[in-house]
ROZA-423794 format. One record per residue (C-alpha): x, y, z; residue in one letter. Coordinates in pm, 1 decimal, always signed. Layout:
residues N
+----------+----------+----------+---+
|       xx |       yy |       zz | r |
+----------+----------+----------+---+
|        X |        Y |        Z | a |
...
+----------+----------+----------+---+
This chain:
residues 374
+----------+----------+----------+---+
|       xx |       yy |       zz | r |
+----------+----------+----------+---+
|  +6552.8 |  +5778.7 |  +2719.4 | x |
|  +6354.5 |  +5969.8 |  +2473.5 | x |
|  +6087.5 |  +6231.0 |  +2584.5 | x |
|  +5826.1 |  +6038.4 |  +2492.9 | x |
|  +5851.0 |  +5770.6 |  +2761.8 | x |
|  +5611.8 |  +5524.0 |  +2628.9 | x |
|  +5885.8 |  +5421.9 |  +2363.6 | x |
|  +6012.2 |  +5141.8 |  +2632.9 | x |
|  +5716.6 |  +4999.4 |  +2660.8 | x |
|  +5632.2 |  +4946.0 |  +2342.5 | x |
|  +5642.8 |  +4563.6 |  +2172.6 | x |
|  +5867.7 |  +4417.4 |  +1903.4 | x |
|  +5637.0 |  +4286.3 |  +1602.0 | x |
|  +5769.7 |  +3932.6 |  +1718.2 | x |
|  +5630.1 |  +3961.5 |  +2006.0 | x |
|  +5297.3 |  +4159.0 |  +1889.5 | x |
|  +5279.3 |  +3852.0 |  +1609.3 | x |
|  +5275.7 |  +3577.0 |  +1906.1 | x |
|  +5014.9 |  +3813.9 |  +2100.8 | x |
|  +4787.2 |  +3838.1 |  +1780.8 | x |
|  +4871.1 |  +3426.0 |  +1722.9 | x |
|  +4796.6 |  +3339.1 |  +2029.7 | x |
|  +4436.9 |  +3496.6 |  +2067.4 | x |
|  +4306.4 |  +3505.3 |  +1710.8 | x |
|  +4322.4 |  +3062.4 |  +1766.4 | x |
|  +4090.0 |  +3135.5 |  +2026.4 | x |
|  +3893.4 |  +3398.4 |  +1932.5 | x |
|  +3830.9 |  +3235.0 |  +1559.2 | x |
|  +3675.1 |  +2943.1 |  +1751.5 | x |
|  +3428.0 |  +3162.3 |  +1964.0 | x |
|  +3061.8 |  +3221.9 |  +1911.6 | x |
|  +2979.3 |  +3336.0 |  +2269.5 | x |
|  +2953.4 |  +3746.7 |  +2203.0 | x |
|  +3037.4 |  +3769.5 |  +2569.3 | x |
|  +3347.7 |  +3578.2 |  +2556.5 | x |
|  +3468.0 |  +3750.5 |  +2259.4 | x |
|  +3428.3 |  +4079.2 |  +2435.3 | x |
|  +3632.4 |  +3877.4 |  +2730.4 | x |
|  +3916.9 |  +3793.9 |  +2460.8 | x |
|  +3937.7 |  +4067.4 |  +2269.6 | x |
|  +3957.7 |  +4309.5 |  +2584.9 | x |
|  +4263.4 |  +4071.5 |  +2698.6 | x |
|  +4428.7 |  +4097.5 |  +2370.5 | x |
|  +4432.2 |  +4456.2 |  +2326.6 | x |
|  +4572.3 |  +4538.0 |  +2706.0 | x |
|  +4851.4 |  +4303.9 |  +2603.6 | x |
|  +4928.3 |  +4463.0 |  +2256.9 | x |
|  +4941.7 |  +4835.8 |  +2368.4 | x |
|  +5068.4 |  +4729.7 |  +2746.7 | x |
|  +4778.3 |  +4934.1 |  +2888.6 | x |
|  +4640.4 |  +4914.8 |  +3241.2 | x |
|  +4288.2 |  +4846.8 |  +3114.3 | x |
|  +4136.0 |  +4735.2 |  +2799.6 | x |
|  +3766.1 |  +4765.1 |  +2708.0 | x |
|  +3603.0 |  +4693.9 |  +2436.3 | x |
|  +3240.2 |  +4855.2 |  +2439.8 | x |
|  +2956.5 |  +4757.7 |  +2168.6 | x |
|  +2651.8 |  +4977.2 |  +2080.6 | x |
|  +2318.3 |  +4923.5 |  +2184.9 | x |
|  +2124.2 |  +5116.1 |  +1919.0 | x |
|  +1747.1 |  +5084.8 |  +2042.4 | x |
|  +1865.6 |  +5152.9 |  +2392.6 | x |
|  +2138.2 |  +5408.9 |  +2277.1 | x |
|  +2373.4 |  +5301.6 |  +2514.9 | x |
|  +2727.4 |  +5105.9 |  +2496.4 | x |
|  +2763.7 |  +4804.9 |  +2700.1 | x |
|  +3037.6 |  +4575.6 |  +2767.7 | x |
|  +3166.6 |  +4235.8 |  +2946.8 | x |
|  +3462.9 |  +4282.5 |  +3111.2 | x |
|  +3464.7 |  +3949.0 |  +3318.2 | x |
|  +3290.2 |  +3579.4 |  +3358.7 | x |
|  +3034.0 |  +3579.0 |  +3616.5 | x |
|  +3003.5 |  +3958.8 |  +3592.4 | x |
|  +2674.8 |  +4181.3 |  +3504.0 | x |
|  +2707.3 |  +4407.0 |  +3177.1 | x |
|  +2850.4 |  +4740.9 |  +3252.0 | x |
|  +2688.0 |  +5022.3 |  +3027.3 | x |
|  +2652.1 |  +5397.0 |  +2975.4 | x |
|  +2521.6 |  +5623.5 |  +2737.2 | x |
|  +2624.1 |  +5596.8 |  +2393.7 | x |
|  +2770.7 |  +5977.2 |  +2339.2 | x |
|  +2953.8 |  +5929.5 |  +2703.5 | x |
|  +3320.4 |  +6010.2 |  +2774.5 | x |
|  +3567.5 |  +5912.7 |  +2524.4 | x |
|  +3430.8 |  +5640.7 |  +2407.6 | x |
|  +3163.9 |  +5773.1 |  +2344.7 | x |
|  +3288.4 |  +6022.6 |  +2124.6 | x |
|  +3476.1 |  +5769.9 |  +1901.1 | x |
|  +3187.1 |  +5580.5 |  +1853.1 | x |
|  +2953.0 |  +5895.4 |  +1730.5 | x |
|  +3230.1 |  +6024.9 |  +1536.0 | x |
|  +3418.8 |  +5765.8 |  +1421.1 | x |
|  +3767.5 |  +5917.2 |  +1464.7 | x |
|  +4044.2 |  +5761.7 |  +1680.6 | x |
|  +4085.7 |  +5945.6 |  +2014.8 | x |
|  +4460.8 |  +6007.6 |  +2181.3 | x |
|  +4487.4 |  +6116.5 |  +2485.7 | x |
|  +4788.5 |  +6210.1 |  +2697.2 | x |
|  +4593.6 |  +6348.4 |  +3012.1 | x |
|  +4250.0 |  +6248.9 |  +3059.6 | x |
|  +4169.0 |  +6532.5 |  +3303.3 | x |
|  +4310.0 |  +6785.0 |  +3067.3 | x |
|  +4017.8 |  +6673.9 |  +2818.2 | x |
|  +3673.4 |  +6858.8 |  +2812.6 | x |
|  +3507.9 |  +6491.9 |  +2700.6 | x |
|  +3648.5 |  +6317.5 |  +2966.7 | x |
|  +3352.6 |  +6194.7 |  +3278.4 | x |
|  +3536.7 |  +6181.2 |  +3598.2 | x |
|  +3256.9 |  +6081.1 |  +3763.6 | x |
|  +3368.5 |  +5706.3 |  +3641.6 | x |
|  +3681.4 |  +5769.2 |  +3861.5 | x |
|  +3506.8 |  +5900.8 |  +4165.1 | x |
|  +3259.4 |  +5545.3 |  +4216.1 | x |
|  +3654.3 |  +5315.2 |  +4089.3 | x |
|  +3861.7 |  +5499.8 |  +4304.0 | x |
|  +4104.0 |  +5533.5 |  +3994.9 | x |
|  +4298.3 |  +5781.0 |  +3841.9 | x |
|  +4260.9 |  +5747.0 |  +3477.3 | x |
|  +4579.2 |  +5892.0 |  +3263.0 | x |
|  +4600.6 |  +5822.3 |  +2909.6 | x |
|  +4325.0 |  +5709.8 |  +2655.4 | x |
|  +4326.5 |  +5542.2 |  +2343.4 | x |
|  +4021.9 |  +5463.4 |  +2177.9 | x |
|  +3971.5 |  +5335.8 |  +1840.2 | x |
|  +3622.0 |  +5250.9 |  +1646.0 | x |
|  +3568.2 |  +4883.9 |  +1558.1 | x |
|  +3341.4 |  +4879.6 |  +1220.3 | x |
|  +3132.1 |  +4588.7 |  +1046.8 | x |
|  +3169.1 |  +4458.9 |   +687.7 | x |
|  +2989.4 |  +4743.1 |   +592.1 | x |
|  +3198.3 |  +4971.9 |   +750.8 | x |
|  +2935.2 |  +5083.9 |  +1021.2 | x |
|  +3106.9 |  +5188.9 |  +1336.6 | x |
|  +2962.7 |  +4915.0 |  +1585.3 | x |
|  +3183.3 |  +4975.5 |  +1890.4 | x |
|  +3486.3 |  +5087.9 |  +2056.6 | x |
|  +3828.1 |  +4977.9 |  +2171.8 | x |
|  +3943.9 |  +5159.4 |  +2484.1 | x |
|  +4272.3 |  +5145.2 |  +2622.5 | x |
|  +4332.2 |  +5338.5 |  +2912.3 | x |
|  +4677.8 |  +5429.8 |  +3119.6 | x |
|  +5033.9 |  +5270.7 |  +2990.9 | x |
|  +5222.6 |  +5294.6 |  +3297.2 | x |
|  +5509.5 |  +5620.8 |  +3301.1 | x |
|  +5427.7 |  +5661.3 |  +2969.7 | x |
|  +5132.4 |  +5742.4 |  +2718.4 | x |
|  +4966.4 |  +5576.6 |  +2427.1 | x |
|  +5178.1 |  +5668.7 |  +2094.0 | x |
|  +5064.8 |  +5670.8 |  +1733.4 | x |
|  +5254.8 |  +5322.4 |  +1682.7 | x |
|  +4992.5 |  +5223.1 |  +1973.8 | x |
|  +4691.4 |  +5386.4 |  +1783.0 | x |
|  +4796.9 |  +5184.2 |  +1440.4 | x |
|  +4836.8 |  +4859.6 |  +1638.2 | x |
|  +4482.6 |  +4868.7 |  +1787.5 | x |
|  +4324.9 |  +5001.5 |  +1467.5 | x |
|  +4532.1 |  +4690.9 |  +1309.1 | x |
|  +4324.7 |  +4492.7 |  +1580.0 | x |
|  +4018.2 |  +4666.0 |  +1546.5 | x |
|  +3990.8 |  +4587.1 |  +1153.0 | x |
|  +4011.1 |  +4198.3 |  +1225.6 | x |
|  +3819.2 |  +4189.8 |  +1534.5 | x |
|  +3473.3 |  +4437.4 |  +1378.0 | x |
|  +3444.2 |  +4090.9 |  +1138.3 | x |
|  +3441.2 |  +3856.3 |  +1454.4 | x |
|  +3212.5 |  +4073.4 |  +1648.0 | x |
|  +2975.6 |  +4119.3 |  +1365.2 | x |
|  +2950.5 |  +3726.2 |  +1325.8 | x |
|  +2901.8 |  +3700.3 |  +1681.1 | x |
|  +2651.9 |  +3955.3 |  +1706.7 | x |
|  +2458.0 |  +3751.5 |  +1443.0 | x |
|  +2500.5 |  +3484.3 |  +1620.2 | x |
|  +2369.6 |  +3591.2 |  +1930.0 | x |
|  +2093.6 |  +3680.5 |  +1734.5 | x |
|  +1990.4 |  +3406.0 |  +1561.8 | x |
|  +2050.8 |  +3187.7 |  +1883.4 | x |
|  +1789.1 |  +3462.3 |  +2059.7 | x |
|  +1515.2 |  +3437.3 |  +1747.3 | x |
|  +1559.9 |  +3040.3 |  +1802.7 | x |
|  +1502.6 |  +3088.9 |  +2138.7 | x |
|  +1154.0 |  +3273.2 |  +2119.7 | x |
|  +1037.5 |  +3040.7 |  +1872.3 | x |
|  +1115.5 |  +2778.7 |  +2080.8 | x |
|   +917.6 |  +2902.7 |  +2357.5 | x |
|   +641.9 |  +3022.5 |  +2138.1 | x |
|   +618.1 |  +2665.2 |  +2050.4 | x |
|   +580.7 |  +2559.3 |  +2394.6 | x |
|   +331.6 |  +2829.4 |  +2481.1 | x |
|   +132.3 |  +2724.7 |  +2213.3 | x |
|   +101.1 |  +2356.0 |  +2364.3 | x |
|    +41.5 |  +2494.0 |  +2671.4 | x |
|   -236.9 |  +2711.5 |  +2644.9 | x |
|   -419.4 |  +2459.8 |  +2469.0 | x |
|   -420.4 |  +2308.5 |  +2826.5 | x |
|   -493.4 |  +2641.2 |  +2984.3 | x |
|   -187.7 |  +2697.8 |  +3122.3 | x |
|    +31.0 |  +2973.4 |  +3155.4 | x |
|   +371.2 |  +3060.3 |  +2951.7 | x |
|   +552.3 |  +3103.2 |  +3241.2 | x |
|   +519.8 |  +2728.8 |  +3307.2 | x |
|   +762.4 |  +2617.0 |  +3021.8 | x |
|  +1021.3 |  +2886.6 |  +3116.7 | x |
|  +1071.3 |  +2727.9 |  +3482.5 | x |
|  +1065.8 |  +2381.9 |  +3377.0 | x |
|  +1350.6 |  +2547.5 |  +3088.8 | x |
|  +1553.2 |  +2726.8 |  +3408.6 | x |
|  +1499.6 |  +2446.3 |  +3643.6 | x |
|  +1619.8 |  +2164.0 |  +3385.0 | x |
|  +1941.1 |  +2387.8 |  +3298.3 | x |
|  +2008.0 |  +2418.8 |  +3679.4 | x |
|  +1938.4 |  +2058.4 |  +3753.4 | x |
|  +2153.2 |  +1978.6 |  +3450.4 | x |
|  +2456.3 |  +2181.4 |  +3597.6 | x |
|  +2430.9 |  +2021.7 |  +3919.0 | x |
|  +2419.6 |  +1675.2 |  +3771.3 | x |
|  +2779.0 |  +1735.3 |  +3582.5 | x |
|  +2663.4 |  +1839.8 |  +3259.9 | x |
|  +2909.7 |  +2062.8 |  +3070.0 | x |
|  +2775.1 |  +2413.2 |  +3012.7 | x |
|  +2666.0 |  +2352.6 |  +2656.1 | x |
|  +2462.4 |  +2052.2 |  +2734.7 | x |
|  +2320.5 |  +2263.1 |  +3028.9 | x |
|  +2223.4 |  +2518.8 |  +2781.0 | x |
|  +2079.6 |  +2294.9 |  +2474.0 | x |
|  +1831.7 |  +2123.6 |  +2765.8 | x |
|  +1739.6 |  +2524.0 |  +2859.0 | x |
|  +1613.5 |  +2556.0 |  +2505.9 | x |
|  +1464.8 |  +2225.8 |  +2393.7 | x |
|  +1273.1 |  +2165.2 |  +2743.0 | x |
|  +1032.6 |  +2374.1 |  +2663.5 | x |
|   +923.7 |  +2130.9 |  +2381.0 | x |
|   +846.2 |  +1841.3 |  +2629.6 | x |
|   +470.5 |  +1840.1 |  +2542.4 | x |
|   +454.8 |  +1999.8 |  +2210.7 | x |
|   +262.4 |  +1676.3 |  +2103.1 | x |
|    -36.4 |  +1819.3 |  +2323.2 | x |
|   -119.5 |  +2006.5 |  +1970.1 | x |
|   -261.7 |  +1689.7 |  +1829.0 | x |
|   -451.9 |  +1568.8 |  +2174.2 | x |
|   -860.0 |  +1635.5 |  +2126.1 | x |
|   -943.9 |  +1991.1 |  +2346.6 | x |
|  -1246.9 |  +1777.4 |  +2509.4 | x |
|   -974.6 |  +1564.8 |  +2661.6 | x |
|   -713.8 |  +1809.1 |  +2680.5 | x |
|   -929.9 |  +2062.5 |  +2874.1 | x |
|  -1138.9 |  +1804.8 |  +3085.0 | x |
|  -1133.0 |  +1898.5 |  +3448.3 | x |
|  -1266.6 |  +1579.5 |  +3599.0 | x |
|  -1054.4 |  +1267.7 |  +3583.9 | x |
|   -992.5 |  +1064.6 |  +3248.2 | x |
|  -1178.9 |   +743.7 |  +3142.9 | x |
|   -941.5 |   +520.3 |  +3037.8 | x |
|   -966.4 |   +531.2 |  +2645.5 | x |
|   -923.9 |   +907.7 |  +2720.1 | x |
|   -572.3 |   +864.3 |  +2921.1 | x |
|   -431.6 |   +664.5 |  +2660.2 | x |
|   -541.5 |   +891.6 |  +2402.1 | x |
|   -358.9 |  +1179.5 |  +2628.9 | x |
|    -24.9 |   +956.7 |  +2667.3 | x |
|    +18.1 |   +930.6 |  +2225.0 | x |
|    +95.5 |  +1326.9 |  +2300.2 | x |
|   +458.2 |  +1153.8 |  +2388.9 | x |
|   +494.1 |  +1031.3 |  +2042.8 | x |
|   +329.7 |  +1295.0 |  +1857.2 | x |
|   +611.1 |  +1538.6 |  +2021.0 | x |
|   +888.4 |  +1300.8 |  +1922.8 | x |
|   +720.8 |  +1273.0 |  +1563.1 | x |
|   +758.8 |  +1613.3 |  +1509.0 | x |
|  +1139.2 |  +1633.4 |  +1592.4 | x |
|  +1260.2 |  +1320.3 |  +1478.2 | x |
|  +1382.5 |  +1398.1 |  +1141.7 | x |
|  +1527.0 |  +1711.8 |  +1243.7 | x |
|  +1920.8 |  +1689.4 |  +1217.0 | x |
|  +1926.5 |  +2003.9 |  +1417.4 | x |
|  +2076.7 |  +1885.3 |  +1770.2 | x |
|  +1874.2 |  +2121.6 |  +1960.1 | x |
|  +1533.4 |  +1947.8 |  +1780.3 | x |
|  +1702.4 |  +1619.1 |  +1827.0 | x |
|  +1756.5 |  +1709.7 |  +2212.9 | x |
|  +1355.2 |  +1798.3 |  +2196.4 | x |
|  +1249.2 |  +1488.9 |  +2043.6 | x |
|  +1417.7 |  +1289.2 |  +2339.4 | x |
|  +1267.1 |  +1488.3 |  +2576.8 | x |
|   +926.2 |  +1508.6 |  +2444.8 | x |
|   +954.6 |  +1117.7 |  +2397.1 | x |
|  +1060.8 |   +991.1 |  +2730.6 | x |
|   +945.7 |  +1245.5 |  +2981.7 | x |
|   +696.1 |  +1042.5 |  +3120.1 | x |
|   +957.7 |   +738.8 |  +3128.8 | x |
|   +984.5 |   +599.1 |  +3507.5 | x |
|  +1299.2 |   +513.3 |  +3658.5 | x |
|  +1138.7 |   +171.0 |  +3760.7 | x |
|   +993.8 |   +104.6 |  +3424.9 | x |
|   +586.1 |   +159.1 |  +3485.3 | x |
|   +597.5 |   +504.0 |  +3307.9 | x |
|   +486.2 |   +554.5 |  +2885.2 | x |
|   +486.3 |   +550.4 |  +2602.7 | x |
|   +779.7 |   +261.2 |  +2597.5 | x |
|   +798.6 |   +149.0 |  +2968.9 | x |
|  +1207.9 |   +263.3 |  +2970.9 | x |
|  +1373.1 |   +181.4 |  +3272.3 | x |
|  +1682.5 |   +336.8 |  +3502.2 | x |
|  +1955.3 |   +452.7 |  +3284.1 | x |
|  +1742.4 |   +350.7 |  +2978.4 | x |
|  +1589.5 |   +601.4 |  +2958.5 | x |
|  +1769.7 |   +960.9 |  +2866.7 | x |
|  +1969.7 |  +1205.7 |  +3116.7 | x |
|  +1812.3 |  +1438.1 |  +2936.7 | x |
|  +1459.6 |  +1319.1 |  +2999.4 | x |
|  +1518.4 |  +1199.8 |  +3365.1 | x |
|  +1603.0 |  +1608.7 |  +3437.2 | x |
|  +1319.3 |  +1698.9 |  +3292.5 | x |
|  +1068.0 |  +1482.0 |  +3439.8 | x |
|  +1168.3 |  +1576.4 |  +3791.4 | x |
|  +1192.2 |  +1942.7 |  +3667.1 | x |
|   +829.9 |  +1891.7 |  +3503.6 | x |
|   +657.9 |  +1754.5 |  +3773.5 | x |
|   +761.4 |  +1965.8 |  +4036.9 | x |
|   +619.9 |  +2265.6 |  +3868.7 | x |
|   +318.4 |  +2103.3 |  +3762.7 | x |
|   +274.6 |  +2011.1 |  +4124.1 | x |
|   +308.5 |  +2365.3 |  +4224.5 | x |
|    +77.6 |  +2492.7 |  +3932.5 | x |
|   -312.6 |  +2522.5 |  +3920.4 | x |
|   -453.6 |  +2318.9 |  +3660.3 | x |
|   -796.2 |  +2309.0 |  +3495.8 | x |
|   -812.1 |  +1939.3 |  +3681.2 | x |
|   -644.8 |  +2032.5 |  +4087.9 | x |
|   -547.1 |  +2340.0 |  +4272.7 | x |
|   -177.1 |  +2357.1 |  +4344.3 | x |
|    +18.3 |  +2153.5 |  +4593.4 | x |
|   +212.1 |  +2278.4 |  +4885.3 | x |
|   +534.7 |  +2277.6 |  +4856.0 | x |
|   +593.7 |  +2096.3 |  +5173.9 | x |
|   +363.7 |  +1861.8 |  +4966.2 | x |
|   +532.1 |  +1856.7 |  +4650.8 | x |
|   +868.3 |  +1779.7 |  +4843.6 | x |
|   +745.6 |  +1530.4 |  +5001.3 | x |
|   +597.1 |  +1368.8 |  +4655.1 | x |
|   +970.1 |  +1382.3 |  +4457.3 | x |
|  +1159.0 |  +1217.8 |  +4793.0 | x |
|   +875.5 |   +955.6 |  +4819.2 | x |
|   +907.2 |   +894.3 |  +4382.2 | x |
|  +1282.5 |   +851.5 |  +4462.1 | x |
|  +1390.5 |   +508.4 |  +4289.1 | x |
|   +995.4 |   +493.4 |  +4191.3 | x |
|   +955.2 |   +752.7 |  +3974.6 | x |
|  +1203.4 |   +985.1 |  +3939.9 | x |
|  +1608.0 |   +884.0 |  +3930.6 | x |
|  +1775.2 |   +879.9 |  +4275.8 | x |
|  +2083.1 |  +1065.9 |  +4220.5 | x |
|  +1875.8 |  +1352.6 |  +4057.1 | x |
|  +1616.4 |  +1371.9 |  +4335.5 | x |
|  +1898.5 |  +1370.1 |  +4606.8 | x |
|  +2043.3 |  +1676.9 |  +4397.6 | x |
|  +1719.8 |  +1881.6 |  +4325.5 | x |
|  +1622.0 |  +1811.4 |  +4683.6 | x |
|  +1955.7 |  +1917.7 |  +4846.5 | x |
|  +1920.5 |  +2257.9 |  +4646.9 | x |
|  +1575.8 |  +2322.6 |  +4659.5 | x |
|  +1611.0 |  +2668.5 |  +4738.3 | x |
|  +1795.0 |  +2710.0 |  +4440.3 | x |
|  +1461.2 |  +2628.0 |  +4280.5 | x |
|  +1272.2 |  +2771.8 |  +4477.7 | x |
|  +1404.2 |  +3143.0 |  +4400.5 | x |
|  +1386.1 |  +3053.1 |  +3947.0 | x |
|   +999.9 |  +2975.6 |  +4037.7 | x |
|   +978.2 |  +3321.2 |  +4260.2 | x |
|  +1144.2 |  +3511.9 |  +3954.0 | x |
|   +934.9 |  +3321.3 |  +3685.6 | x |
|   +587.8 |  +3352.6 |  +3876.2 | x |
|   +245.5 |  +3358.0 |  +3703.3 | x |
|    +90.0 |  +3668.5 |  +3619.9 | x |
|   -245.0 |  +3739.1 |  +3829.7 | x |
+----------+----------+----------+---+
């Protein structure tokens, strides 16, 4: 045994090359930044053998680094010149460790709230195409040993492939978040025209993603009906303001001038080979569709008319129910419970109102968080 201990821990390259296989077929796949954090953590414990693996991204308006270290979990972050970490990042130089506690930069407050005793430390800065440091791999603790430099070129090795993935990611994320408040900007827009609040299109967004989880959908399709929701009654824009903005009831040349706002909506999407504006053309369609066939613009019945739709109807209604409006004061909810259960089979699909209804608390607490501004 050699008196650097760490020597038997170290990999062979066959087995490093299967390690670096193995996740770069997943990772080259993956937009999700989150995930990628997830992956790349993973990958790095297994190809230095440490206890821990982090990989930590900087947050430069907020000038902190943040991180994901598991599904389901919040972000953990601190600030940007803290600890180790911390250091690589605002220097850019690789940091070895053999004793943590022996190091003037290390926090030991982070041990104190983990109840862990943190040993060696290997951190190495990940940079972008343009060679901007952009975040940190940390390794911490390898077991009776320490990190060597063999360890230190390995994760750099890592580092240099992975600061291209995350950077694509990043922009990713960021395009998918520009998208997003566009999106919603468009709905606003068609909303205030009818005096109503912003707030309105991002509970009918949050309740149509959580009704579309419930039913089965897979998380993607969960996510695409969050985003194009919002949309249902973009085609509101073309509807006169002296019918949109009436507060008395509609003559009935006015309500079918109000019901071509279906069609305008799905005339603005239509040509779109974007599937998100595809998804909103749909939806902005058949919203008003009834499950028994008596609903507009194309009478649609049952399974005729679009999953997609069906959520969103349900999801629609039951904040529009719960919503002043320029033409009734808001409902109850007692009331507006009692409306969807009654409109089971009538208006709204069965199997959907049995699964709102059953986790109507669920629904309850998105319209609590997402409540109208006084």
């Amino acid at each position: 045994m050699t008196g650097n201990k760490s020597v038997q821990y170290e990999l062979s390259a066959e087995e490093m090359l299967e390690i670096i296989l193995n996740y770069a077929a997943k990772i080259s796949g993956e937009s999700d930044l989150e995930t990628l954090l997830i992956l790349m953590s993973e990958m790095g414990r297994r190809l230095v053998r440490a206890d821990r693996c982090t990989l930590w991204l900087i947050d430069h308006e907020k000038k902190r680094l943040w991180t994901k270290v598991a599904q389901g979990m919040e972000r953990i972050d601190m600030p940007a010149d803290s600890g180790f970490a911390g250091f690589s990042v605002q220097t850019g130089e690789a940091v070895l460790v053999k004793d943590a506690y022996l190091d003037e930069r290390f926090n030991p407050s982070i041990d104190k709230k983990t109840n862990y005793r943190t040993r060696s430390v290997l951190c190495i800065p990940i940079r972008s195409f343009g060679q901007e440091v952009i975040g940190v791999y940390q390794a911490i603790h390898k077991g009776i040993g320490w990190f060597s430099e063999k360890d230190a070129k390995t994760l750099s090795l890592a580092a240099s492939y992975m600061g291209k993935s995350i950077q694509a990611a990043i922009l990713h994320s960021e395009l998918v978040k520009t998208q997003r408040e566009i999106i919603f900007k468009m709905g606003e827009v068609s909303e205030s025209r009818s005096q109503e609040t912003g707030q309105h299109v991002k509970r009918v967004a949050k309740y149509s993603r959580m009704l579309a989880k419930l039913a089965g959908l897979p998380e993607t399709e969960a996510q695409m009906l969050e985003l194009a929701s919002p949309m249902h009654d973009i085609g509101k824009v073309a509807i006169p303001d002296h019918i949109l903005k009436k507060p008395g009831r509609l003559t009935a040349e006015e309500y079918s001038m109000m019901k071509t706002h279906t069609t305008e909506g799905y005339n603005i999407f239509r040509s779109s080979t974007r599937q998100i504006f595809k998804t909103a053309a749909i939806i902005a369609h058949e919203h008003h569709e009834k499950w028994d066939g008596t609903g507009y613009p194309r009478g649609l019945k049952g399974e005729e008319i679009h999953l997609y739709a069906r959520i969103t109807a349900i999801t629609d209604v039951f904040d529009a129910l719960g919503s002043d409006r320029v033409y009734k004061k808001a409902w109850p909810l007692d009331q507006i419970i009692e409306f969807i259960d009654k409109e089971r089979g009538g208006h709204f699909d069965p199997n959907l109102v049995n699964l709102f209804l059953d986790n109507i608390d669920v629904f309850i607490t998105i319209r609590k968080q997402y409540e109208d501004s006084v």
